[in-house]
N, C-alpha and C positions, 0 to 999 in steps of 0.2 A: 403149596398144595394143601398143606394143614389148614391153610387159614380159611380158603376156597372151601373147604368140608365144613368147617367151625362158621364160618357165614350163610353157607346154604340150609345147615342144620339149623342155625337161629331161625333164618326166614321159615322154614317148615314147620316149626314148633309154634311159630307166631301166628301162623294161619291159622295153624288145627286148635292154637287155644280161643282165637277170635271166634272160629265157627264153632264149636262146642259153647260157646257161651253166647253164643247169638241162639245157637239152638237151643240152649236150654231155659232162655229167657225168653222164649217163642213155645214151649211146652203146654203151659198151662193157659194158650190165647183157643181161642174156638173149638173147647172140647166138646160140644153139645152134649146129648142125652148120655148118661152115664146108665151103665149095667147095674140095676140095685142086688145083682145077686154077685160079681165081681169086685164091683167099684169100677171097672175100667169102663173108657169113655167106648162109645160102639162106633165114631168112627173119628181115630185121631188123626189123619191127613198127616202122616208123616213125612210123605215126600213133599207136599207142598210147605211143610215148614223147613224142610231140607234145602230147600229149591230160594227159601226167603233167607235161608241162614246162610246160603252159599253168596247172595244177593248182598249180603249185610255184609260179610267176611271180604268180599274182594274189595272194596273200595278202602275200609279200613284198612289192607295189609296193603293196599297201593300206597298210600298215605305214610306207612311205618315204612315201607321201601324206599321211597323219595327223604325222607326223613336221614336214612341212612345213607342210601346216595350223594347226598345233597352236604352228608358229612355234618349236620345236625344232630343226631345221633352216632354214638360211636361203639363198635363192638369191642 
């Protein structure tokens, strides 16, 4: 049962670091006009980079899954 907890939590951890880094390498792509009285951009498409970092994250944690499956990797 422990191990079951300790594998699901890797795989969780591995997703949310993959999309967090997909998203934050996707940040500074088509900020257009920037607020010269903020600095912030006036329209940052957050969900659409949400939407691209979600896009990015699934195929690479398929990959890290089969990896581990496949007993290539080991936890």
């Amino acid at each position: 049962m422990t191990f079951l907890i300790v594998h699901w939590a890797v795989l969780l951890s591995a997703f949310a670091s993959i999309w967090f880094l997909a998203l934050f390498c996707l940040f500074p792509m088509g900020l257009g006009e920037v607020d010269p009285d903020t600095g912030a951009p006036n329209s940052p498409q957050l969900l659409r980079k949400m939407a691209w970092a979600t896009g990015i994250a699934v195929p690479l944690w398929l990959i890290f899954y089969a990896l581990i499956a496949a007993h290539i990797l080991q936890l």
